[in-house]
MARBA-712650 format. One record per residue (C-alpha): residue number from 1; y, z, x. Coordinates in pm, whole numbers, padded with zeros to 5 digits, always signed. Layout:
# residues N
<atom bakol="NUM" py="Y" pz="Z" px="X"/>
...
# end
This chain:
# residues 245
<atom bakol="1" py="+08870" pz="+11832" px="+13119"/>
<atom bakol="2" py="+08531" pz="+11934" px="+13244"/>
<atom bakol="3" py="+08351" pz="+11799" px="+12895"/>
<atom bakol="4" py="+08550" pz="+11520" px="+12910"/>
<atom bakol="5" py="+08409" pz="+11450" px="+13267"/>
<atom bakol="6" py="+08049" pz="+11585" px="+13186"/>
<atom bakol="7" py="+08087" pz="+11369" px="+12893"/>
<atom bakol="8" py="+08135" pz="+11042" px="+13086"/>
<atom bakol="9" py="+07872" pz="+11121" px="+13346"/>
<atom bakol="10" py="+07603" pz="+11147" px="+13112"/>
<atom bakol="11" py="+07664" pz="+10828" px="+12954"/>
<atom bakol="12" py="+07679" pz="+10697" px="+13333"/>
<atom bakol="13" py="+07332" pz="+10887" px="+13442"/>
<atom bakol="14" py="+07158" pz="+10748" px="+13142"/>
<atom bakol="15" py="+07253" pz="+10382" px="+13205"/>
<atom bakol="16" py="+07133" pz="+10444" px="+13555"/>
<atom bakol="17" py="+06812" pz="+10546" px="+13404"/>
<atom bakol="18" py="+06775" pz="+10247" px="+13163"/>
<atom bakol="19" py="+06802" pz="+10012" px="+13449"/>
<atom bakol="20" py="+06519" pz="+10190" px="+13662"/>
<atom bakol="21" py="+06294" pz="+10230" px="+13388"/>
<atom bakol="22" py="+06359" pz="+09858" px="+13230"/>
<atom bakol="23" py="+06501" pz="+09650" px="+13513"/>
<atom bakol="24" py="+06522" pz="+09354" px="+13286"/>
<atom bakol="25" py="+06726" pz="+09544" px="+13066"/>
<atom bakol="26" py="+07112" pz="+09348" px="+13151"/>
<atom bakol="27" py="+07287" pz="+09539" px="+12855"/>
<atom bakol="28" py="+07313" pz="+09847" px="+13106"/>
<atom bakol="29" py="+07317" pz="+09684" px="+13425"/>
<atom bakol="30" py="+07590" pz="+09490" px="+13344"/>
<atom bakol="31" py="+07823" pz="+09747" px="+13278"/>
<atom bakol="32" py="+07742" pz="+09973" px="+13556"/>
<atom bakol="33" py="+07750" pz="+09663" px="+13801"/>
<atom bakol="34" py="+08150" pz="+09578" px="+13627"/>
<atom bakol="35" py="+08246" pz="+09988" px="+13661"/>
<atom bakol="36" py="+08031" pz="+10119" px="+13949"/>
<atom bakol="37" py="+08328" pz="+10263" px="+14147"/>
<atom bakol="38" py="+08423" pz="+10432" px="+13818"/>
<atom bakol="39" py="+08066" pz="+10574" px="+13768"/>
<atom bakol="40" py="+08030" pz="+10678" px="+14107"/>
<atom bakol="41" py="+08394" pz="+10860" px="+14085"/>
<atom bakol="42" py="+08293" pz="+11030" px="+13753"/>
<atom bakol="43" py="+07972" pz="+11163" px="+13905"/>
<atom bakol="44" py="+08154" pz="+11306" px="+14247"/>
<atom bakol="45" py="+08421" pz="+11492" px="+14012"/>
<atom bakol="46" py="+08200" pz="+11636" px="+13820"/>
<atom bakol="47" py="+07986" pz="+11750" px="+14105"/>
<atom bakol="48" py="+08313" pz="+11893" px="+14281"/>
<atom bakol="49" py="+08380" pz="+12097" px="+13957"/>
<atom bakol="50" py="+08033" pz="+12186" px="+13892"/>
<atom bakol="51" py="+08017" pz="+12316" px="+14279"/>
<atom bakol="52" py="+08369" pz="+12487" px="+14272"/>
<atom bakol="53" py="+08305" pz="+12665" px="+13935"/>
<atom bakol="54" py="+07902" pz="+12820" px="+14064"/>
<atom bakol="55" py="+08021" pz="+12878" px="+14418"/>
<atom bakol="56" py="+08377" pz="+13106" px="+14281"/>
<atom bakol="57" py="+08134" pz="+13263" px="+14052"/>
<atom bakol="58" py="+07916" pz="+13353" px="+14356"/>
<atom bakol="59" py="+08168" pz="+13464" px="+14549"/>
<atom bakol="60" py="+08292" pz="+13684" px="+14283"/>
<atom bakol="61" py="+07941" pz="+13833" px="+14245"/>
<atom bakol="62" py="+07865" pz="+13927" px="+14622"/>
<atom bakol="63" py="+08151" pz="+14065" px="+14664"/>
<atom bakol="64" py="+08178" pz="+14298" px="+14384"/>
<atom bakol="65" py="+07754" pz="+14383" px="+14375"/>
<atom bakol="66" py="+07507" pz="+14469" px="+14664"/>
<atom bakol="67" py="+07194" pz="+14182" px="+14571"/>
<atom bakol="68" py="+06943" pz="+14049" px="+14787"/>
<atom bakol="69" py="+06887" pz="+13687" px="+14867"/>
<atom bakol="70" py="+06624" pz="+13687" px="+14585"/>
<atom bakol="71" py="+06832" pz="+13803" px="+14340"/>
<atom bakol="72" py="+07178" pz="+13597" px="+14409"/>
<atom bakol="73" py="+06899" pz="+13283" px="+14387"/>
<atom bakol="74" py="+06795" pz="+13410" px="+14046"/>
<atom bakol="75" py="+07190" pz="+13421" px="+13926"/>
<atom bakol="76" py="+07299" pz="+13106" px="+14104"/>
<atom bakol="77" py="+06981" pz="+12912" px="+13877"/>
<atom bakol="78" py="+07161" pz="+13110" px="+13578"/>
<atom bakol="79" py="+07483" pz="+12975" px="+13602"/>
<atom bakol="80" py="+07362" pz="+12668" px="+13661"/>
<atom bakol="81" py="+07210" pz="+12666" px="+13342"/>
<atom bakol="82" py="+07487" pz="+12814" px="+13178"/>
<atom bakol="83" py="+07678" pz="+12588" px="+13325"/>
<atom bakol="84" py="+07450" pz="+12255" px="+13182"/>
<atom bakol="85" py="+07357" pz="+12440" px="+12846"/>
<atom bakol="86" py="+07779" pz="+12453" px="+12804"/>
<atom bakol="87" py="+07835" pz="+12110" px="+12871"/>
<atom bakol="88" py="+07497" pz="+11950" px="+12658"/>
<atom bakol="89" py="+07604" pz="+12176" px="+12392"/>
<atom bakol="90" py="+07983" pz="+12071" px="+12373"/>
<atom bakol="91" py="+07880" pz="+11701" px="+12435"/>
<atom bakol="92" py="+07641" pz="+11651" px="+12133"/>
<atom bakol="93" py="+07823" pz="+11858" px="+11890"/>
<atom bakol="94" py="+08139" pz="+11605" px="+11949"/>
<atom bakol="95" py="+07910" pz="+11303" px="+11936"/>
<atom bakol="96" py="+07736" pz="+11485" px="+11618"/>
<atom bakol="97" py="+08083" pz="+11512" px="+11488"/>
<atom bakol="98" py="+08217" pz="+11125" px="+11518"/>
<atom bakol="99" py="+07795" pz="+11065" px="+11369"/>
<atom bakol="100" py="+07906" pz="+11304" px="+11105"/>
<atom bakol="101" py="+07632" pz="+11504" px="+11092"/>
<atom bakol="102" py="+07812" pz="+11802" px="+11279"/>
<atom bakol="103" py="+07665" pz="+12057" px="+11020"/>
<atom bakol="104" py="+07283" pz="+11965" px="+11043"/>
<atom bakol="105" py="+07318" pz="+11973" px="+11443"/>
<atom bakol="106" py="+07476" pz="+12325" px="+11418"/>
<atom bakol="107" py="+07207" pz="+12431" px="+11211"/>
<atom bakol="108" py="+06925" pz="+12302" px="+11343"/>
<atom bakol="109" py="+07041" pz="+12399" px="+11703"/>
<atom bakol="110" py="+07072" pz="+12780" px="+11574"/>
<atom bakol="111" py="+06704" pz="+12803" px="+11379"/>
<atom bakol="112" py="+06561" pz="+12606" px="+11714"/>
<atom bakol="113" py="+06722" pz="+12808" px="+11970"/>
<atom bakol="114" py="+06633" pz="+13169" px="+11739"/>
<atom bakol="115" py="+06247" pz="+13103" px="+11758"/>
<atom bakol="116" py="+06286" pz="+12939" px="+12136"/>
<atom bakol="117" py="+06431" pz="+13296" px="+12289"/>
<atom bakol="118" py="+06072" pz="+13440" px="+12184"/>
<atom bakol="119" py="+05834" pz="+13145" px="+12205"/>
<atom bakol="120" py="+06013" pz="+12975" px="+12521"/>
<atom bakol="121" py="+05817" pz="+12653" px="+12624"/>
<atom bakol="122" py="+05857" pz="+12319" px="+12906"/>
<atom bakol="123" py="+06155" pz="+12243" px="+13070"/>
<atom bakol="124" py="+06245" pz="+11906" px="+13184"/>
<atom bakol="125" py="+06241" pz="+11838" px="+13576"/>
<atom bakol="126" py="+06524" pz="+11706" px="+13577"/>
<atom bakol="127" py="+06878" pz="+11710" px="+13419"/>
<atom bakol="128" py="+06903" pz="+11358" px="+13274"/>
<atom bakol="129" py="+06566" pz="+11435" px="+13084"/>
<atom bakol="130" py="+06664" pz="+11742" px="+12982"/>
<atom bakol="131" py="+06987" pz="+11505" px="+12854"/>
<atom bakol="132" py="+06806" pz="+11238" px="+12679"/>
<atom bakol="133" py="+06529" pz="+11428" px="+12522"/>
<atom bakol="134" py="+06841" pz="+11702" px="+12419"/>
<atom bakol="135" py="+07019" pz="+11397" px="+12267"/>
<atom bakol="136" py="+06734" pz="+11244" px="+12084"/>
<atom bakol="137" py="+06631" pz="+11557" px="+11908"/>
<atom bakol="138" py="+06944" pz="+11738" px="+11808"/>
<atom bakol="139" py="+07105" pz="+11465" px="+11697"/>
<atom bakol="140" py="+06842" pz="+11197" px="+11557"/>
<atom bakol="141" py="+06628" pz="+11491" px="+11411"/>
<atom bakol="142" py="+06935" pz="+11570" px="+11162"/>
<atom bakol="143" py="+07001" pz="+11213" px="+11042"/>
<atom bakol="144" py="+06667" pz="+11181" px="+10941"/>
<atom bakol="145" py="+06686" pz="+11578" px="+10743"/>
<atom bakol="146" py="+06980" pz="+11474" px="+10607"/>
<atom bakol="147" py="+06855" pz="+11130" px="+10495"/>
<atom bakol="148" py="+06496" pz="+11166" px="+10403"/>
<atom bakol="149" py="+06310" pz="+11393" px="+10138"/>
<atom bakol="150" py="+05948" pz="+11517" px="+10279"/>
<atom bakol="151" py="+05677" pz="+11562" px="+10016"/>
<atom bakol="152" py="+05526" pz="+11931" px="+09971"/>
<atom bakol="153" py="+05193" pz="+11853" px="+10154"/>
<atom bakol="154" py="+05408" pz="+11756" px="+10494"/>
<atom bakol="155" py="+05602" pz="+12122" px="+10491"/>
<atom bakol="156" py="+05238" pz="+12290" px="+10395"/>
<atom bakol="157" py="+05008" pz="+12094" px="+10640"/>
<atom bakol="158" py="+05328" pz="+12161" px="+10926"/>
<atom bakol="159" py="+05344" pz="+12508" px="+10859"/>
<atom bakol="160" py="+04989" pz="+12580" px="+10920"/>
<atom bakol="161" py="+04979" pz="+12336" px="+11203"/>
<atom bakol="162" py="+05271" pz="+12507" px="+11370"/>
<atom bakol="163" py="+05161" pz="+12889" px="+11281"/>
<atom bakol="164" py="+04824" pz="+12864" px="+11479"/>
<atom bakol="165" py="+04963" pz="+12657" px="+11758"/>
<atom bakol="166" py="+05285" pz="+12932" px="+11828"/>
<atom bakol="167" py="+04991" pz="+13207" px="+11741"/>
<atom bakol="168" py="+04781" pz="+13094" px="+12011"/>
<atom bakol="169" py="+05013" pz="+12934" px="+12311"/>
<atom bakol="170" py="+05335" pz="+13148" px="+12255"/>
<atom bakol="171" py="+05518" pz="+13229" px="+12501"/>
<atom bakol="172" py="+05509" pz="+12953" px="+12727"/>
<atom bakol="173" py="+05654" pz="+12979" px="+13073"/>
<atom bakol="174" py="+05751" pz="+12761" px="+13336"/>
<atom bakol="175" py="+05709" pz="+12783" px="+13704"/>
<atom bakol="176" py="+06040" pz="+12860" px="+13793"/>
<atom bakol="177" py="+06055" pz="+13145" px="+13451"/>
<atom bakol="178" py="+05749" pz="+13309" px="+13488"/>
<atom bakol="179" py="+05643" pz="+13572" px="+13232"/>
<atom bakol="180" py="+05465" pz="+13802" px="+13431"/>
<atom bakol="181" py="+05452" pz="+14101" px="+13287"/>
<atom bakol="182" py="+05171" pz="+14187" px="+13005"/>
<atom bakol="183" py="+05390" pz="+14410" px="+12791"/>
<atom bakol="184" py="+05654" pz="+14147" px="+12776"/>
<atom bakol="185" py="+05406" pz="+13862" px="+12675"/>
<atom bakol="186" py="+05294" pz="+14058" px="+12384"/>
<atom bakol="187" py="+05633" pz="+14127" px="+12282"/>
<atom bakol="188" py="+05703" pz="+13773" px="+12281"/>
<atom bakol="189" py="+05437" pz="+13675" px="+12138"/>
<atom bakol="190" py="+05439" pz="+13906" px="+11806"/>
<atom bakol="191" py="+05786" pz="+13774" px="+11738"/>
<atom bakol="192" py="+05751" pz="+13444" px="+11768"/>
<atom bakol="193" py="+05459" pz="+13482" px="+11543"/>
<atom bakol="194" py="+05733" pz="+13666" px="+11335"/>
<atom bakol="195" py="+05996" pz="+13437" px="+11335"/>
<atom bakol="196" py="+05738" pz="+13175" px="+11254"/>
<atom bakol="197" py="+05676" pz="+13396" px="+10971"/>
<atom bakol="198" py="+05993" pz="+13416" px="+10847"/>
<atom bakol="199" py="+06080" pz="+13042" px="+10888"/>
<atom bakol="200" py="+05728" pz="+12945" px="+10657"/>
<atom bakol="201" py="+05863" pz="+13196" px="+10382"/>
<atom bakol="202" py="+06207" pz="+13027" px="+10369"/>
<atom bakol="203" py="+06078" pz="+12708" px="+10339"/>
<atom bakol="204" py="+05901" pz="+12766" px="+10088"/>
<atom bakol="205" py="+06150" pz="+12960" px="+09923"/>
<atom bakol="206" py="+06436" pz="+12783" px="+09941"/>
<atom bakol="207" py="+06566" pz="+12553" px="+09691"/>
<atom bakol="208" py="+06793" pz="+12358" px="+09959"/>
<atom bakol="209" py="+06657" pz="+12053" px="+10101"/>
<atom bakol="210" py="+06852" pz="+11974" px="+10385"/>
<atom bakol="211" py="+06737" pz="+12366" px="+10506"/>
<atom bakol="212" py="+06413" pz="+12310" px="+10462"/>
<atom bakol="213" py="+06414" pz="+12005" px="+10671"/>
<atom bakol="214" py="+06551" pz="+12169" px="+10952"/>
<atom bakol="215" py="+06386" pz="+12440" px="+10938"/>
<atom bakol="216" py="+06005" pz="+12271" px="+10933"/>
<atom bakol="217" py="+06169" pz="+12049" px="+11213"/>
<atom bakol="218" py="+06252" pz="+12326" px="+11476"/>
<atom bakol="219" py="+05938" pz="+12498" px="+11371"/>
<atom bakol="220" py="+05784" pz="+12121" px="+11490"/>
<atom bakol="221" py="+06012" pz="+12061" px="+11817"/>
<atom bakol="222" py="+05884" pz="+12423" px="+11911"/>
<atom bakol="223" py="+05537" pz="+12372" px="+11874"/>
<atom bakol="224" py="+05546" pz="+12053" px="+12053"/>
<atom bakol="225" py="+05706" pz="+12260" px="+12354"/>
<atom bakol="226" py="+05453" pz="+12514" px="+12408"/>
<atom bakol="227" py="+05145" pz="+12334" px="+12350"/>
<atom bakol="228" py="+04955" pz="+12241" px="+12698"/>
<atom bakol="229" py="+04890" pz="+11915" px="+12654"/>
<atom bakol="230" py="+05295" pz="+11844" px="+12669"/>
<atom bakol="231" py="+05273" pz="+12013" px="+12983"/>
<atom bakol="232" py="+04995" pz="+11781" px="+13107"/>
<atom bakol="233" py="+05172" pz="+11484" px="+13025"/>
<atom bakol="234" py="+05522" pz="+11548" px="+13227"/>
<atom bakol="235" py="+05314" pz="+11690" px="+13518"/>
<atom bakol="236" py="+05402" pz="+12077" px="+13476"/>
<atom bakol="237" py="+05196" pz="+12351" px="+13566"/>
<atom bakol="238" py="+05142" pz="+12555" px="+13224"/>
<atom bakol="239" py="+05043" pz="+12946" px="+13268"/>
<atom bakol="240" py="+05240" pz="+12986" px="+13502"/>
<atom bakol="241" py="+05203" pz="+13334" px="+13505"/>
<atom bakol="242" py="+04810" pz="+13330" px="+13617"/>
<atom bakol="243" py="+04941" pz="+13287" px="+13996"/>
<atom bakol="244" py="+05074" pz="+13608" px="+14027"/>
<atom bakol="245" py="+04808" pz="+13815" px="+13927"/>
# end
C-alpha cells in the first residue's frame, strides 16, 4: 500500500515539475489541473505514512537507547533515506518489470551501488531530483545495454577515463555526509580504486555483452558523480570535509 501510494506521488511530483520548468508544456498541466484534488490527496497520504512510519521508529529508538540530540538527528536523516531508497527502489524495479528489462536494472543497480559504498559522490537537493535523475539512469541506461553493442575502443578509452578520475576524486562527500576522518578517506579510496580494478578486468574478460555494458556504465554514472565539476553545476559544495579541519 505504501509503494502503491509512493508510486502515484512520484508520477504526481514530476508532472508538477514539468509544468514549472516548461510552463507551455499542456500535456502535464492538463492532467494535474483535471485530478488536482487527487494529486494533492496522494501527496498528504503519503506524507501521513511517511511521518507515522519515522516518528514510531523514533519513538522506538529513544526509548529503548540513551542518544543525544545530535545523534537521534543523524538516525532520523537515516530512516529517511531508508525510507526513500525503499520506495525508489521498489518503484523502478516494477516499472523496469512492465519495460521488461527487470534483469539489466537489477544488475546494473547491484555493480553501481557495490563501487558507490566506497567511492560515494553528489546527492540531489531534493527528492524529486533524486527521482528523475534515479529514473533516467536505472532504467534508460539498461535499454540502451541491452539494445546497443559498444565497439572495443569505447570500453578501453572509458576504462582509463574512469580509473584516473575515481583514482584522483574518490571518495566524494557531501555536506550533510562528511568524510572527516583521514584513515577512513584512504580506506575508501584504495577500494574504490579496487573495485574499479576489478570492474576493468571483467570487462575485458568477459565474453557477455549485456555485462559488459553494465558494467562500463556504472563505472561511467560513478565517475560522473564524484567529479567536481558535477558538483559545480547543481550548486554543491564539494570537499566537504576541508571545513572541519
Amino acid at each position: 500500500m505504501v509503494i502503491f501510494i509512493s508510486f502515484f506521488t512520484k508520477i504526481s511530483r514530476f508532472l508538477i515539475f514539468l509544468t514549472k520548468i516548461f510552463p507551455n508544456f499542456t500535456f502535464s498541466r492538463k492532467i494535474l489541473n483535471k485530478n488536482q484534488n487527487y494529486y494533492t490527496m496522494v501527496l498528504v497520504i503519503e506524507n501521513m505514512i511517511k511521518s507515522f512510519l519515522i516518528n514510531n521508529s523514533m519513538n522506538l529508538v529513544k526509548n529503548n537507547n540513551n542518544y543525544n540530540k545530535e545523534q537521534l538527528e543523524e538516525i532520523k536523516y537515516g530512516l529517511e533515506s531508508i525510507y526513500l531508497l525503499l520506495t525508489k527502489f521498489v518503484v523502478i524495479i516494477t516499472i523496469s518489470i512492465i519495460l521488461g528489462i527487470f534483469k539489466e536494472t537489477l544488475i546494473l543497480l547491484l555493480f553501481y551501488n557495490f563501487l558507490r559504498a566506497f567511492a560515494f559522490g553528489i546527492h540531489a537537493s531534493k527528492s524529486i531530483y533524486c527521482w528523475i535523475s534515479s529514473s533516467i539512469i536505472f532504467l534508460g541506461i539498461p535499454l540502451i545495454c541491452k539494445n546497443f553493442i559498444f565497439q572495443n575502443l569505447f570500453f578501453i578509452i572509458g576504462t582509463i577515463i574512469c580509473f584516473l578520475c575515481i583514482a584522483i576524486f574518490a571518495p566524494a562527500d557531501t555536506e550533510k555526509r562528511p568524510l572527516i576522518n583521514i584513515k577512513k578517506r584512504k580506506v575508501y579510496k584504495f577500494l574504490s580504486i579496487f573495485v574499479t580494478i576489478i570492474y576493468i578486468i571483467s570487462i575485458f574478460i568477459t565474453k557477455n555483452v549485456l555485462l559488459k555494458n553494465l558494467m562500463m556504465f556504472s563505472l561511467i554514472i560513478q565517475t560522473v558523480l564524484i567529479l567536481p565539476i558535477t558538483y559545480k553545476m547543481f550548486k554543491l559544495p564539494y570537499n566537504n570535509y576541508k571545513n572541519y579541519k
